[in-house]
C-alpha positions in Angstrom: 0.0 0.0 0.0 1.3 3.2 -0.9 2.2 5.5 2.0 3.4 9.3 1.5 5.0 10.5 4.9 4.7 13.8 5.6 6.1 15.3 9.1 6.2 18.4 11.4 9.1 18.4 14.3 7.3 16.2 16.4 4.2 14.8 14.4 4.1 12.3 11.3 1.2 12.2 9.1 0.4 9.3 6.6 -0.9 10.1 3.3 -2.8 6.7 1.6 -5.4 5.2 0.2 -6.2 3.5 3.8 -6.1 6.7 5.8 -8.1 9.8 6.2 -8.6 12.0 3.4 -5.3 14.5 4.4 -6.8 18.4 3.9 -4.3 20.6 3.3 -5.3 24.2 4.4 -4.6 27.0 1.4 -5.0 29.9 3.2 -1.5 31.2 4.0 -1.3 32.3 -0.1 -1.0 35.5 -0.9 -2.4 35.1 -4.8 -5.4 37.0 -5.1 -4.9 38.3 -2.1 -4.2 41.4 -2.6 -4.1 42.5 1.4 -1.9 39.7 2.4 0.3 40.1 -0.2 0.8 43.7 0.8 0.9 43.2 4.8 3.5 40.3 3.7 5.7 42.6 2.0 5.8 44.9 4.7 6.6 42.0 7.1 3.6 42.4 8.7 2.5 38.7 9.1 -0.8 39.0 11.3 -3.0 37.5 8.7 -0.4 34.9 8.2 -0.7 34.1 12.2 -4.4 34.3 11.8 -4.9 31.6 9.0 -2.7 29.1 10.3 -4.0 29.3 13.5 -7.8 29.0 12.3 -6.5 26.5 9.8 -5.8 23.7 12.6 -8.6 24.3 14.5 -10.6 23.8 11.4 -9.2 20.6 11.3 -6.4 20.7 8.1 -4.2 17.8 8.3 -1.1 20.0 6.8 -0.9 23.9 5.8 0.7 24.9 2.3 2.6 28.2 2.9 3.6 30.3 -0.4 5.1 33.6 -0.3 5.0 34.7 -4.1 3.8 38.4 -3.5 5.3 39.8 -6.9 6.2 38.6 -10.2 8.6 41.4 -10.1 12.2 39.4 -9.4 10.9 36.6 -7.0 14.3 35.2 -7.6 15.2 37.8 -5.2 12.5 38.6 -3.2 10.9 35.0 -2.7 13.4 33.2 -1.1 13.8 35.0 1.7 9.9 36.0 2.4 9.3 32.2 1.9 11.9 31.4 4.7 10.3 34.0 7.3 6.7 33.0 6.8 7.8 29.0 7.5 9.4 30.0 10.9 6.8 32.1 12.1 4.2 29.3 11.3 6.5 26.7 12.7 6.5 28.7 15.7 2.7 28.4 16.3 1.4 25.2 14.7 2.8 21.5 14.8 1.7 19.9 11.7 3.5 19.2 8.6 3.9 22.0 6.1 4.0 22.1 2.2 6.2 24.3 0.8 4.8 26.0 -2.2 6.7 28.5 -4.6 7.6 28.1 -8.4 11.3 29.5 -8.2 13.7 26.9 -7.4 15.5 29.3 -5.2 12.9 29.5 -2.8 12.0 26.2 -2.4 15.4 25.1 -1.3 15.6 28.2 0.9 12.3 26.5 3.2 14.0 23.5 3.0 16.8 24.6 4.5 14.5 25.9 7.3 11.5 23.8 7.2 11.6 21.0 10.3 10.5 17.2 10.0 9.6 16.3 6.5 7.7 18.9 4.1 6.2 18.3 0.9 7.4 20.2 -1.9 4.4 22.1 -4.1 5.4 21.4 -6.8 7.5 20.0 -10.3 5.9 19.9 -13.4 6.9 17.3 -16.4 8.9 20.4 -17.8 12.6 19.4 -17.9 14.1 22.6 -16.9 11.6 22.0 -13.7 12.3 18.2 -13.4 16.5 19.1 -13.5 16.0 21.9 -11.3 13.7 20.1 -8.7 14.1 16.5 -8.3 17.9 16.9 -6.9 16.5 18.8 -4.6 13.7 16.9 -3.6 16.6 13.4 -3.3 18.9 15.7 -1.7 16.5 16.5 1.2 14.5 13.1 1.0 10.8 14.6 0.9 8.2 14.1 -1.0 6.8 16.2 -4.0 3.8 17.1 -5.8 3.9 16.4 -9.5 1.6 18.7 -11.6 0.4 17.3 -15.1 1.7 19.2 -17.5 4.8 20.2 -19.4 6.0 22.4 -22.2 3.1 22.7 -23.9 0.6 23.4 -21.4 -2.5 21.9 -19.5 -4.1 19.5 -22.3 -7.6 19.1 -22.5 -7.0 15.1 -22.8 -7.3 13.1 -19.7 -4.9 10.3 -21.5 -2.1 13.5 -21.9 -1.9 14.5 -18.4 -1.6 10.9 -16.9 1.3 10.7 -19.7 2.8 13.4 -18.0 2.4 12.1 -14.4 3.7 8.6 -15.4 6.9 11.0 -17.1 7.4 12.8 -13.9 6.9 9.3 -11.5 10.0 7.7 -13.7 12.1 10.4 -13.8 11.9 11.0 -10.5 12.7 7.1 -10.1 16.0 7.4 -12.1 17.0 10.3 -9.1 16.3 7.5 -6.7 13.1 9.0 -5.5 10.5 6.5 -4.7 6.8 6.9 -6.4 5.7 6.8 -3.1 6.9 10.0 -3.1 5.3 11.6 -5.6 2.1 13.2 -5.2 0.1 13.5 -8.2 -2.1 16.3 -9.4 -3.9 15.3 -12.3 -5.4 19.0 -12.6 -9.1 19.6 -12.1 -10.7 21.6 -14.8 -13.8 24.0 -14.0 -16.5 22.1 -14.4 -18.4 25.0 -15.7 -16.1 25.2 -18.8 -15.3 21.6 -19.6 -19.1 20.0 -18.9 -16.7 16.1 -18.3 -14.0 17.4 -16.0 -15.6 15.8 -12.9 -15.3 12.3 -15.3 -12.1 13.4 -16.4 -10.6 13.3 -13.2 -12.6 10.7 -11.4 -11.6 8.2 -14.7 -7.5 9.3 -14.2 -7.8 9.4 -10.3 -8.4 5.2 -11.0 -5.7 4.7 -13.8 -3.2 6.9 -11.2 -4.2 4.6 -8.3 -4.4 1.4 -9.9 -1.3 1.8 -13.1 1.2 4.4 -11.0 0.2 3.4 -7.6 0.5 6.8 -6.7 -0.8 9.4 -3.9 -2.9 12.2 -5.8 -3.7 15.5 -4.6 -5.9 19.2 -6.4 -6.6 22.2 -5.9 -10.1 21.8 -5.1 -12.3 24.2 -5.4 -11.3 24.3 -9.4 -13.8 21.9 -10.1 -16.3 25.2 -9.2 -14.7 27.9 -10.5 -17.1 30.4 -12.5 -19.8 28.7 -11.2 -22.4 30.3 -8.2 -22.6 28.5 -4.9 -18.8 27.2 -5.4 -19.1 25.4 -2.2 -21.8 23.4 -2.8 -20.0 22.0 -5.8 -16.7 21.6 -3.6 -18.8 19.8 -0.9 -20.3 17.5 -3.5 -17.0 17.2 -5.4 -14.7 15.9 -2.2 -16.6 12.1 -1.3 -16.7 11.7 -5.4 -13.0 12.2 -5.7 -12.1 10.0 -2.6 -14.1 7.3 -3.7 -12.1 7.2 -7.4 -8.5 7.2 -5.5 -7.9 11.0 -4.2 -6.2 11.0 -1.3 -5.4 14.9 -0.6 -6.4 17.9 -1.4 -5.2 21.9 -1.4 -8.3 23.2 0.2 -10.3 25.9 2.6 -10.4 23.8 5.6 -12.3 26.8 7.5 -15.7 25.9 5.2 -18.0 24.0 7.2 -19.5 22.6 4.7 -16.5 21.0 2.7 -14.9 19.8 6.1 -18.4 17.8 6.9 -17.9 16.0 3.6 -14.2 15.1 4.0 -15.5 13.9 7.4 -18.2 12.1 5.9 -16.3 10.5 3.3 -13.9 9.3 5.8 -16.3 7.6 8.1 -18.0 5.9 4.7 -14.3 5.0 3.5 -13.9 3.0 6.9 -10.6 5.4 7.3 -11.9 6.7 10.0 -12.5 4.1 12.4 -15.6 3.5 14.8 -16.7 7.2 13.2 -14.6 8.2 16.6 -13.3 11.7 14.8 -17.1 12.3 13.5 -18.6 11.8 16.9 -15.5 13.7 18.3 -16.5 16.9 16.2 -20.1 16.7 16.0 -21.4 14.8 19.1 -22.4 18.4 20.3 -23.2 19.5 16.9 -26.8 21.9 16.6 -28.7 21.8 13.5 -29.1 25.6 14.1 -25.5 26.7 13.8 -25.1 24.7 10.4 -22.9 26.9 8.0 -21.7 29.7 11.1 -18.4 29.9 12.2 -15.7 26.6 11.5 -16.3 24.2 14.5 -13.2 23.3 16.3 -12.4 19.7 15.1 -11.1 16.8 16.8 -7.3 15.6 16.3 -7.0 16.2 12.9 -7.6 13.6 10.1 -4.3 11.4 8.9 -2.4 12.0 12.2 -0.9 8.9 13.4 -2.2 7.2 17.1 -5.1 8.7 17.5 -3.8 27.0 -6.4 -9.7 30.7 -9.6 -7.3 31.7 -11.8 -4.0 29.4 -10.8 -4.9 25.7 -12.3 -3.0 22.9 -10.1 -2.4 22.3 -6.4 -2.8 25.1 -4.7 -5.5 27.2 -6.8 -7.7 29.6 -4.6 -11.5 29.2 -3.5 -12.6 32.5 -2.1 
């Protein structure tokens, strides 16, 4: 059975097909996030403080943390932001962390800093990417998330992007890195765009499971992008993709809604056993304050003993 470890200083978390769905909270992004990105560059990081702690009590099994403020010379400006934002949230939370920037720079920068095991966000099947990445990711033995596509772009055919994962699993084999770690995204198209992008994905999530053997994670709330309601559609999206093979996702972990279907889905799974994390969280539950603030959640889901304008991991759902 494939098992992705993922670690904070003191804590371990399994990612798998026989464990609980593992939510990673999105919130500490500054894309589209005009405000953040600002109070970032200042170094003011009380938003930053703010989401991570609200993130855990939501119950997110990991937080991704990106720093990309500016595409005006991140090579410069990245690295270090990157590095300050993972020690202040190291400082408050203990779960693992993803570490998610585009410039190769950066990403070596947190993982010169980050503690236990991160997972990198992300490599794509571009080789400038794939030679720039996967030393790193051997070098400090963690695992990575491998976004489906490559020089030419995102393609509209399901059989192209699985092509592309399969690529990225084998190269990252001939660097000694294990498939286990690799983390596929398989890209989730808006469903209001592309009327088969929930069968798209649900139909590779299966060959990715069953042909690569492979951990998978999105960016969620694509799937809803455009549409009204998003959340209704990320709600219903999450059991559908856990049932074909999904076994992460970048998500808002502070939406009621979405968090009662990952907690669902993981009771109806069998993942999470005797329903003891459902009861845990909703034994006091009242119809009444359905859809108010996030409930504070039991230990959260995965732990051991107990990018809508960005496609790919990671993609915002405001």
């Amino acid at each position: 059975m494939t098992r992705t470890i993922v670690a904070s200083a003191t804590r371990e978390i399994v990612i798998g097909f026989d464990q609980p769905f593992c939510v990673i909270g999105e919130r500490i992004n500054p894309t589209g996030r005009k405000k953040l990105a600002a109070e970032m560059i200042e170094g003011n990081f009380d938003t930053v403080r703010k989401d991570a702690l609200e993130q855990v009590a939501a119950g997110a099994t990991m937080l991704d943390i990106n720093a990309g403020v500016t595409s005006v010379n991140p090579n410069e400006t990245e690295p270090g932001l990157l590095v300050q934002t993972l020690e202040i949230v190291q400082g408050l939370v203990d779960i693992p962390l993803a570490i998610d920037s585009s410039v190769t720079a950066a990403i070596e920068a947190g993982l010169k800093v980050a503690k236990g095991r991160p997972l990198v966000n992300s490599v794509t099947g571009e080789e400038e990417k794939l030679e720039a990445i996967l030393p790193l990711i051997k070098k400090y033995n963690v695992p990575v998330v491998a976004i489906s596509n490559d020089e030419s772009g995102i393609s509209m055919d399901p059989d192209v992007r699985f092509a592309v994962a399969k690529k990225i699993v084998e190269r990252a084999m001939d660097h000694g890195i294990k498939p286990e770690d690799v983390v596929v995204d398989p890209l989730v198209m808006p469903i209001g765009a592309l009327g088969d992008a929930g069968r798209q994905v649900f139909a590779l999530l299966r060959r990715l499971r069953e042909e690569l053997k492979v951990n998978t994670t999105c960016g969620l709330s694509n799937i809803s992008f455009g549409l009204p309601h998003r959340h209704g559609i990320n709600a219903g999206f999450i059991p559908m993709v856990i049932g074909a093979g999904m076994t992460s996702a970048i998500m808002n972990p502070c939406r009621p809604q979405e968090m009662e279907a990952v907690r669902a889905a993981n009771v109806l799974s069998g993942t999470d056993a005797n329903c003891t994390n459902w009861i845990m969280t909703y034994r006091d539950h009242k119809p009444a304050e359905a859809g108010g603030a996030a409930t504070a959640a039991a230990p959260a889901a995965g732990r051991r003993g107990g990018r809508a304008a960005r496609t790919g991991a990671g993609a915002r759902g405001e």
